[in-house]
N, C-alpha and C positions, 0 to 999 in steps of 0.2 A: 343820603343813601350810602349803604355799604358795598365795594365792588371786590371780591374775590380776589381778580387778576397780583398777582404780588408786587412787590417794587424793584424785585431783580427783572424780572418781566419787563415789566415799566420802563428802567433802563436801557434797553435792552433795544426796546423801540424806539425812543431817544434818541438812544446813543446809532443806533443803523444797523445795528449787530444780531439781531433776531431772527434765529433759522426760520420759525417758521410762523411767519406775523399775521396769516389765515388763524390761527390759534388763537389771538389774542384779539385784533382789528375786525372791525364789522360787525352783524348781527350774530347772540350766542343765546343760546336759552342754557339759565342758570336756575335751579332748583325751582324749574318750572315756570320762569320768569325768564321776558326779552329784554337783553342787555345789547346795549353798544356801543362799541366804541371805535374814536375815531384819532388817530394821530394828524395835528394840523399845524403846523407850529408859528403860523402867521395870525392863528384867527384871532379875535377877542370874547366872540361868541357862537361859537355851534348849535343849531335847530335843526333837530331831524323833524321832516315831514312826511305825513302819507303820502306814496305816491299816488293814490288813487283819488284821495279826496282833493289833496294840495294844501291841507291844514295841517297845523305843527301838530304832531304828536308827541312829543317830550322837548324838553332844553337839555343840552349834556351840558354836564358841569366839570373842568377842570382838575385834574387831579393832583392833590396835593404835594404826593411826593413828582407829580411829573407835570409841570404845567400845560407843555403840547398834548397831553395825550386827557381826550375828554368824553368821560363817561355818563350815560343812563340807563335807567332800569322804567321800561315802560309795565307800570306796576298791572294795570289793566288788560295787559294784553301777555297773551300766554300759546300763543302762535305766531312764527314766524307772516313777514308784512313788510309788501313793497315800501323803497323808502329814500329820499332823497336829503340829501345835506344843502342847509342855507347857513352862508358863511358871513361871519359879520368881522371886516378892519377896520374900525374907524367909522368913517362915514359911507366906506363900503360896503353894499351888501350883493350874492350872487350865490343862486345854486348852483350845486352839484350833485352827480351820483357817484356814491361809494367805492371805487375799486374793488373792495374789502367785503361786499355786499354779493360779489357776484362767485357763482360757482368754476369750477374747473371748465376747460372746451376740449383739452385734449380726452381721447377714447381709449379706452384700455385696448385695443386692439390696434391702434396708434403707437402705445408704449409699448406693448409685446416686437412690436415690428423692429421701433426706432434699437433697441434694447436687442433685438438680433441681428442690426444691421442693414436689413431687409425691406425697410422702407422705401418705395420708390418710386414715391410722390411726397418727398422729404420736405421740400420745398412748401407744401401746403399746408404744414401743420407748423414748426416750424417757420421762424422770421416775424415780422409784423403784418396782423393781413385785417381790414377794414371788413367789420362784419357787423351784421345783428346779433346781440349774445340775451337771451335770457329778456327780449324786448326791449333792448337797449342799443341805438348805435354806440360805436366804438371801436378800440383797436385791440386785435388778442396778439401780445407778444409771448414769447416761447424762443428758449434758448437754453444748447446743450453746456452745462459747465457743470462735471460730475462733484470735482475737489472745490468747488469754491462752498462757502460757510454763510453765505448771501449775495443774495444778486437784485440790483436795481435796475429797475428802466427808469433813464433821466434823461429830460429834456426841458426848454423852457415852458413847459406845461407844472412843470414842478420845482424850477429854476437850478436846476444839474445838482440838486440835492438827492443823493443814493437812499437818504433816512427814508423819503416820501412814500417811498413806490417800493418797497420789495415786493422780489414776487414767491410764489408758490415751488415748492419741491415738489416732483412727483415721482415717488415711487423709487426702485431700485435704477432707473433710467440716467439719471445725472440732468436730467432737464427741469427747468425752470420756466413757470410759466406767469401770466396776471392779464386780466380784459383790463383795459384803462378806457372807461367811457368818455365816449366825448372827442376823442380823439380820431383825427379823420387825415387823407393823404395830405402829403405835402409838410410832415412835422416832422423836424428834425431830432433825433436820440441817439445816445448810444446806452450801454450795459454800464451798472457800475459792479463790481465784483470785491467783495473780501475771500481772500483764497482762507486754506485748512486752517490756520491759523490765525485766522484775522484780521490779516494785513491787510489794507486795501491798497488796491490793483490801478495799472494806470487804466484810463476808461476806454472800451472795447467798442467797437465799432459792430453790426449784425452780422454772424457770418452767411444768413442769410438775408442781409439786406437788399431792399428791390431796386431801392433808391440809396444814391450819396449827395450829400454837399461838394459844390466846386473845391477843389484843389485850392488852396493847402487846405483849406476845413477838413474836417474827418467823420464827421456824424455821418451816420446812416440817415435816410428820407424816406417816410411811409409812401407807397406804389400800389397804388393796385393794380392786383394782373388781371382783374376783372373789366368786362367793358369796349375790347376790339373785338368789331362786327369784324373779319377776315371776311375777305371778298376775292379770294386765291383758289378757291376749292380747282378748278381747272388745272392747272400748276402742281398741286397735289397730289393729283391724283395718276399725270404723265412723270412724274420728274422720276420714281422709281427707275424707268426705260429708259430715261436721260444717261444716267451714272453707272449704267453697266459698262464693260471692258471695253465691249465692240462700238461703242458710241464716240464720236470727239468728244474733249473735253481740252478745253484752251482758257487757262485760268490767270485771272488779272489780280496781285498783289496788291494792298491797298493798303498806308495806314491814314488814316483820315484827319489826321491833326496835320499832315503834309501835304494833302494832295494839291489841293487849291485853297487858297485864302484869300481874305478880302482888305485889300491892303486900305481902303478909304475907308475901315471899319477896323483900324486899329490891328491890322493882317491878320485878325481872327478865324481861326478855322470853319469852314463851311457848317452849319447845321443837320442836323440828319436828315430833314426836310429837303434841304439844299443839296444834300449828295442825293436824294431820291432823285432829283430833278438832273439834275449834272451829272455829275457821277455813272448815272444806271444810263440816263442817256447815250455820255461817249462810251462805254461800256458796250453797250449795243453796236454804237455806231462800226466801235473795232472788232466785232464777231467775236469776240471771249464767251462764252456759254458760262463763264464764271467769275463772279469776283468772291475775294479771300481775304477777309478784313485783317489784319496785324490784332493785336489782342484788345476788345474791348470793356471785358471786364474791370470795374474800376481799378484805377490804380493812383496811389502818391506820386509819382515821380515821373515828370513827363519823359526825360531822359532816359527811362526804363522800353519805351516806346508801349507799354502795356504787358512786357515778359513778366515783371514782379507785381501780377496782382492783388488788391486785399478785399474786394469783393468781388466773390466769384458771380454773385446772382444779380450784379448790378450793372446794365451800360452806362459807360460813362456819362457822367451829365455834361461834359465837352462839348457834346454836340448834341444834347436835348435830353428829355423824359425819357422813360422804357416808352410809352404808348408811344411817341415822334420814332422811337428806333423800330418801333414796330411797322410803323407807314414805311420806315425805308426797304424792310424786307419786304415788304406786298409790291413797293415801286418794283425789287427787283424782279417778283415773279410775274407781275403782269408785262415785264418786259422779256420776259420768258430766259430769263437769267438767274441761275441759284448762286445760294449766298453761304460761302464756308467760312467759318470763325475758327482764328485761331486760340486754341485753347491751352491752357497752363495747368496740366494737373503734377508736374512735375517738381514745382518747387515755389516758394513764397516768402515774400519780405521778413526782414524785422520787427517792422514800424510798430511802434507801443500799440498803435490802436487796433493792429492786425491779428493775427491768430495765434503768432508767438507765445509760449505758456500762456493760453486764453484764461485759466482760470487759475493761477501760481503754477501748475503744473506743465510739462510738455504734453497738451495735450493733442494736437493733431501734428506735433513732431515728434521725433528719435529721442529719447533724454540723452542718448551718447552720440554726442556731434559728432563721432565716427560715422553714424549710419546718419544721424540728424543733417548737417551743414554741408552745403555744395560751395567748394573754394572758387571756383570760378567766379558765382556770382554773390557771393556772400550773403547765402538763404537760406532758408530753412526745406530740409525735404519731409514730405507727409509721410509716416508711419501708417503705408500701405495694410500691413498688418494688422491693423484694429477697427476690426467692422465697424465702427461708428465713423471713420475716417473714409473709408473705400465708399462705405454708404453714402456720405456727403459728398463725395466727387462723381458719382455715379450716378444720383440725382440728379447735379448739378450738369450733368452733363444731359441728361433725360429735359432739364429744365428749357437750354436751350432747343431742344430740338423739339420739344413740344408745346411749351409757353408761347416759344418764336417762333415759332414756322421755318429757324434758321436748317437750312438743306444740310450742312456736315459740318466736319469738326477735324481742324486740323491740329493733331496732338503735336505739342511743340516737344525737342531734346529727349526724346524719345530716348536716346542710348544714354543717359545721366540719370535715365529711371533702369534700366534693364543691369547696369551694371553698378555691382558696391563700392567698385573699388574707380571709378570712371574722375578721373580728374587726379587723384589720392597715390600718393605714395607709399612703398612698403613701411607697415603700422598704423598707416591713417587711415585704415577701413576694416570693416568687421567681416569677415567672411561667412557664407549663410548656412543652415542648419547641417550642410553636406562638406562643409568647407570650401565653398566654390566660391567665386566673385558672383556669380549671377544673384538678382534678388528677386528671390521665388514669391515675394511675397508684391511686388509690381508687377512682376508677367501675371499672375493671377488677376491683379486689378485691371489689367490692360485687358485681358480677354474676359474679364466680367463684365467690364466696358463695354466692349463693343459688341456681344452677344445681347446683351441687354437692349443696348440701342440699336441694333439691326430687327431685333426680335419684337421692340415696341415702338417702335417709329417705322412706317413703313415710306422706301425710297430715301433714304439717307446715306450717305458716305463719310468714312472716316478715313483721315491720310496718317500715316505717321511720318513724321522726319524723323530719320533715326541713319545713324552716319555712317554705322557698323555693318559687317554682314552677319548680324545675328539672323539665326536661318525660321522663313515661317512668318512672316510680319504680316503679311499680307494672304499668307494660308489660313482657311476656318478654325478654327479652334479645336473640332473634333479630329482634327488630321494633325492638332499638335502645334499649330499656328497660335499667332496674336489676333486673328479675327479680323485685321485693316482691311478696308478696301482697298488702298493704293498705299504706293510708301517712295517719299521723295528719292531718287536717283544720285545719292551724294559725289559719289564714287564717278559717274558719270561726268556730274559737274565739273567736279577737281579736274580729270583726265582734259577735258575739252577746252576749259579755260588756259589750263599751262599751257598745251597744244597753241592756241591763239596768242598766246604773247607771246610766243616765240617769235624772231623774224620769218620770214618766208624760206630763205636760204636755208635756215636750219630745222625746218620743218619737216625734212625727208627722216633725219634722223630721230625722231620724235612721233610716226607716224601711227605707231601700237596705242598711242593714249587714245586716237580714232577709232580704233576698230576693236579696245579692250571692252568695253561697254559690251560688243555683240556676246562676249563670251555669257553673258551670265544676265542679259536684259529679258528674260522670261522665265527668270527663279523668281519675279516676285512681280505684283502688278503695277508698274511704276510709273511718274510722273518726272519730267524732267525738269527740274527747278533751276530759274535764275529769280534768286529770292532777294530781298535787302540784303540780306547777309554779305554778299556779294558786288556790293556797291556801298559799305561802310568801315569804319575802322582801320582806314589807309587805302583802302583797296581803288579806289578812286572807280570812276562811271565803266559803264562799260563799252563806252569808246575810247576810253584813255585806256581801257587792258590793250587796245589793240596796237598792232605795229606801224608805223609808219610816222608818217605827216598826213593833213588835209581829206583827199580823198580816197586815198588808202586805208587808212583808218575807218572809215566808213563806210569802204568796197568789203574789206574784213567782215567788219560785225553784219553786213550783209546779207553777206557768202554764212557767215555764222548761224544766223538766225534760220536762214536755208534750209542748211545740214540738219538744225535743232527740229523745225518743224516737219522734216521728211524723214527722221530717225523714232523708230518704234519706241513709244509712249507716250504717257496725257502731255500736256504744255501747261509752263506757269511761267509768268513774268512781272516782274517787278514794277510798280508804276514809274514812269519817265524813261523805262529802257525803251519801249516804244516806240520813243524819237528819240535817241540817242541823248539825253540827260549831259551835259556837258563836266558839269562838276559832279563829286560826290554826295549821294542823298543826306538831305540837312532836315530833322524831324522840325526842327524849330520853322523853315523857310517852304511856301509852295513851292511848286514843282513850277523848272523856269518853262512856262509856255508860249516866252516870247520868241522861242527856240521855235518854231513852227512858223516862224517870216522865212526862216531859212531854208533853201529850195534842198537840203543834203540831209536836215531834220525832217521836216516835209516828207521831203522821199521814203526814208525810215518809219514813217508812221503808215504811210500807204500800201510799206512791205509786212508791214504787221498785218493790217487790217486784208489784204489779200490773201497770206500764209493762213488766218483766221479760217475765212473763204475755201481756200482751198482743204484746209486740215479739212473740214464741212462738210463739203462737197465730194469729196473724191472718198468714195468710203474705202479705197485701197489703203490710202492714210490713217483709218483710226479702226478700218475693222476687227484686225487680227494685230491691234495693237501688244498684247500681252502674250502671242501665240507664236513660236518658232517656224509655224508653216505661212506668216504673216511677212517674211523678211529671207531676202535671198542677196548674197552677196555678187555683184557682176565684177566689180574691180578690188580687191581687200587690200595690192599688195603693190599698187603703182608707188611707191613710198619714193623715186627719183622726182616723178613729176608732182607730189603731194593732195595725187588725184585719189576719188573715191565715188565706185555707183554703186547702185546697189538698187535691189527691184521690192518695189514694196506691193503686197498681194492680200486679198481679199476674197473672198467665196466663191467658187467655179463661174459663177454669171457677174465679177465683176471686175473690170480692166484693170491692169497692173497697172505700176505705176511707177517708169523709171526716173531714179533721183545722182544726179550728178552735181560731186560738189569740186571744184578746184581752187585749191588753198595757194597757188602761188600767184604773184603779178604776170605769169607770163599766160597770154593766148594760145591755145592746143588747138590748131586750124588741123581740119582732115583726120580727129582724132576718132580711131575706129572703136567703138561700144558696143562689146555683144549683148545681143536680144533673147529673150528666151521664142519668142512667136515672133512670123515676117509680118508686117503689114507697116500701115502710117503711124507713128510716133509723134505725136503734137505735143509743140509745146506749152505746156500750161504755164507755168511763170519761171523768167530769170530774173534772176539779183539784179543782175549790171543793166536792167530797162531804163529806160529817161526817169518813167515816173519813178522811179526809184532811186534816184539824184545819180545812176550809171551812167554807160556809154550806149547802150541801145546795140552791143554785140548777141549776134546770136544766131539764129537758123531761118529764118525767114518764118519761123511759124511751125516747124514741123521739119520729120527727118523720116524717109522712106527706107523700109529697111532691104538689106540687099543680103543674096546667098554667099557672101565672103564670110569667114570665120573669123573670132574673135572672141575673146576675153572667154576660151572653151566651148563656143557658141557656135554654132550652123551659120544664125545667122547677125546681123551686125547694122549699126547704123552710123555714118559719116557725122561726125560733129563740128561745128565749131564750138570748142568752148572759151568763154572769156574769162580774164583775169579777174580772179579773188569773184568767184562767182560760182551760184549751185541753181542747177535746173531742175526742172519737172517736165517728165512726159510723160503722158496718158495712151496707151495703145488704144487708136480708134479703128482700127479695122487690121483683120488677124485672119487667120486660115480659120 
């Protein structure tokens, strides 16, 4: 038989190089006649068969000038026909179906979207997703790489050979698609790519893959997101109510390669299975309404603790499958606990197999490392400006909160996306379209963001950490804002912890870091962060920031923790602050919980899980957490005795709530507190209690108020307060 096809063609196939190898591979009809052909470069003999009969319908024969590439002309048949390949090595023989046989999946109203950016259900069409195609199981992969000149899908299904499998162009889009039959979850691949020129490329990993191989491996792993019965709906449909202003919100930092491990198992990190069960448990037990996972999108490099990810759409397989990470988030909400993720849309590795010129070109970076490279952490930043880029992270960010059920999304470095020049020296940034440092083209994506996911996810929250007082982070977008729901208290943090290392003695003179916060703690709706941050990189636990020896040290962070949870806004804490973490957090090592035989760690966990309680309970604490008429100062200015009260308030029908904190080792016996109303003053919780490894100083329960004046007040209540110690009182009976 004579076959058309030419021999540069032919080559062409061979060689791996063939734009567009649907043109050439598989069924064609040729001057009215079914031709086909099959690139195979192991076989000895190729037999197409009817698929419907299961009898051979031609032999292909081997083509001369191309020995892998092997053609027939089904002389009798003049309409396209089901058809399957039987392959013969040797003394092997085994069917298959075609690749090359099957039609496109993607929709032209699929490509119109991806192609304006607009997609946003990106994640579905796009990546590799286990389907029926055309009456065929199998896998449809698809993948954006506009500059590349070929793109393969390789795995040991076709032994990391890029000639085997290219796939499909479609369209003006830059995406790349091919169904690979047969192929089902759990198979490991990545992309091979020849950029504009030729070249081949080192091999890429999915940028929407669902699934990864363990570290150090780099393949992506077929997932299906199909198949969890969720059994949450309850939890869905409250947790909107949860995450407004006026509600607690007391949030538990996590990264889970640290938290606990199993030292008779090689001190392997707990499973996600296993944090469902642990984890969400003590989680519960200590009243947090939230745990904040550290980043789990995959990542290389454990050391990165999860900031430098390279698959955004993949949980780590560290601790299990997507479906296991899925059990963990249902553990959390039938424990009636939401689960915030911290997310990287800020900046991204190197690593050859990552997204770095994905296809020869910079395509989801800056080409000018001016605006491209963040010196801090030696990454690449995403070129917010090219809807195909903002689309992917926007998605991606759709992905978690709809795929997973995960409740929010904590944006990490927040101010290294807002600003061009953030880290950079004068000439090592580009300034934007107005000449300004800001980059108009992130604040855009940041409030595309989180409009998007407010607007399609219902009851979700976004926090930003961002360090700056860029103004609006936390205001709607249509009022000029970034759209956040909350935005970490940087400013707050800094002031409080210098405050605390200081000795006691020289605390008076240092006293403004305490009460600088009030100036400006309801420009934005905030959360008060003691995060890893803050117990890494020298910074040593956060009972070595504090001053002293023994149980001073411990009286401190006490008295600390006091002030932090009776001071207006959400709570977030670090795992092991807790119980007072003795050394510096080690991602490598669990968390030392042998520290809890100890009756002063003990105690510190018990003050947690109270302050929890109390945050909870007393809705003076969280009601008018974001609101100026939420917070009244009684003492601002005792800066000798390094004293501070201050009255925390809630809605006409609910009791104030006075908070007294004393930062020196000395006892204020008969210390007078004005009141705003007379009545009983009980005491809800002091620091210095037994159960709380203290001295058990204090008022016997309660302090009656009396018509002596004080602190500008009518009327006043007699204290004892004890050293390095913060109270709570609740007015329970008032005029």
């Amino acid at each position: 038989m004579h076959d058309v096809i030419n021999s540069n063609d032919m080559q062409k196939i061979v060689n791996g190089t063939h734009s567009d190898p649907f043109s050439v591979l598989g069924m064609h009809i040729i001057d009215g006649k079914v031709t086909i052909r099959v690139f195979h470069p192991d076989a000895d003999a190729v037999d197409v068969l009817d698929s419907k009969s299961g009898r051979k319908a031609l032999s292909l024969i081997p083509s001369p000038d191309a020995p892998a590439v092997y053609t027939g002309l089904a002389s009798r048949r003049k309409k396209p026909f089901g058809y399957r390949l039987r392959i013969t090595k040797g003394d092997h023989v085994w069917e298959m179906d075609d690749p090359y046989r099957f039609g496109p999946v993607l929709g032209e109203l699929d490509e119109h979207l991806i192609a304006e950016g607009a997609h946003l259900d990106l994640w579905k069409v796009l990546g590799a997703h286990v389907m029926v195609h055309e009456g065929t199981d199998g896998t449809h992969f698809a993948v954006w790489a506009p500059n590349a000149s070929r793109v393969s899908v390789i795995g040991d299904f076709n032994r990391w050979d890029g000639r085997r499998n290219p796939m499909r162009r479609r369209g003006q889009t830059g995406v790349w698609e091919v169904f690979m039959p047969g192929l089902t979850e759990g198979e490991a691949y990545k992309y091979e790519l020849l950029d504009g020129q030729g070249k081949l490329l080192p091999q890429k990993a999915d940028p929407f893959g669902f699934g990864a191989e363990h570290p150090p491996k780099t393949a992506s792993v077929i997932r299906r997101l199909e198949g969890h019965n969720w059994t949450d709906a309850t939890w869905m449909r409250k947790r909107e109510t949860l995450h407004r202003i006026d509600k607690p919100i007391s949030i538990y930092e996590v990264h889970l390669g640290s938290w606990r491990r199993v030292p008779e198992d090689g001190n392997r990190p707990l499973s996600y299975h296993e944090h469902a069960q642990q984890l969400v448990r003590y989680a519960k037990d200590m009243g947090f309404t939230h745990i904040e996972l550290m980043p789990i999108s995959e990542f290389p490099f454990d050391g990165s603790w999860g900031y430098q990810p390279v698959g955004l759409y993949a949980p780590t397989i560290r601790h299990g499958t997507l479906q296991e990470f899925r059990a963990f988030v249902e553990a959390c909400h039938h424990a009636d606990i939401g689960l915030i993720l911290d997310w990287v849309p800020g900046h991204f590795p190197e690593d050859q197999h990552g997204l770095g010129l994905f296809d020869g070109t910079p395509l989801y970076e800056h080409a000018d490392r001016k605006e491209g490279f963040h010196p801090d952490w030696n990454t690449l930043v995403y070129n917010y400006g090219r809807r195909e880029v903002s689309n992917y992270l926007v998605a991606n960010a759709l992905y978690w909160l709809r795929e997973h059920h995960v409740d929010g999304l904590r944006v990490d470095a927040v101010a290294s996306m807002l600003y061009r020049d953030y880290s950079r020296k004068e000439g090592e940034w580009v300034p934007n379209k107005d000449g300004g440092r800001e980059n108009l083209e992130a604040i855009s994506f940041l409030q595309r963001t989180n409009t998007v996911a407010y607007g399609d996810v219902p009851g979700i929250v976004t926090v930003a950490e961002e360090s700056t007082a860029f103004p609006g982070v936390s205001a709607p977008v249509d009022h000029g804002g970034l759209g956040f729901g909350f935005k970490w208290n940087m400013g707050w943090m800094n002031d409080t912890l210098s405050y605390m290392a200081e000795d006691p003695i020289h605390r008076k003179y240092h006293h403004h870091k305490m009460t600088f916060g009030l100036h400006y703690a309801f420009s934005e709706n905030f959360v008060l962060p003691i995060s890893h941050d803050e117990v890494v990189h020298g910074k040593g636990s956060m009972i070595e920031k504090m001053p002293g020896q023994g149980d001073d040290k411990f009286a401190n962070l006490r008295a600390y923790y006091g002030f932090m949870w009776g001071h207006p806004g959400k709570k977030l804490l670090f795992m092991g602050c807790e119980f007072a973490q003795g050394v510096e957090w080690n991602h490598d090592s669990s968390l030392d919980w042998h520290l809890l035989d100890h009756p002063l760690h003990a105690g510190m966990q018990n003050l947690v899980r109270d302050l929890n309680t109390l945050l909870r309970d007393m809705a003076a604490l969280h009601q008018l957490d974001c609101k100026p008429e939420g917070f009244e100062w009684i003492e601002e200015g005792a800066a000798e005795e390094s004293l501070f009260a201050w009255l925390r308030k809630g809605s006409d029908d609910t009791a104030p709530v006075l908070v007294v904190s004393n930062f020196t080792p000395v006892e204020r016996s008969a210390r007078r507190i004005g009141v705003p109303r007379a009545g009983r003053w009980v005491e809800k919780l002091n620091t210095d209690a037994s159960i709380y490894g203290g001295g058990d100083r204090g008022n016997m329960g309660f302090a009656d108020s009396e018509q002596i004046a004080a602190s500008g007040r009518p009327h006043s209540i007699s204290l004892t307060i004890p050293p390095l110690t913060t109270l709570f009182f609740e007015l329970k009976e008032g005029d």
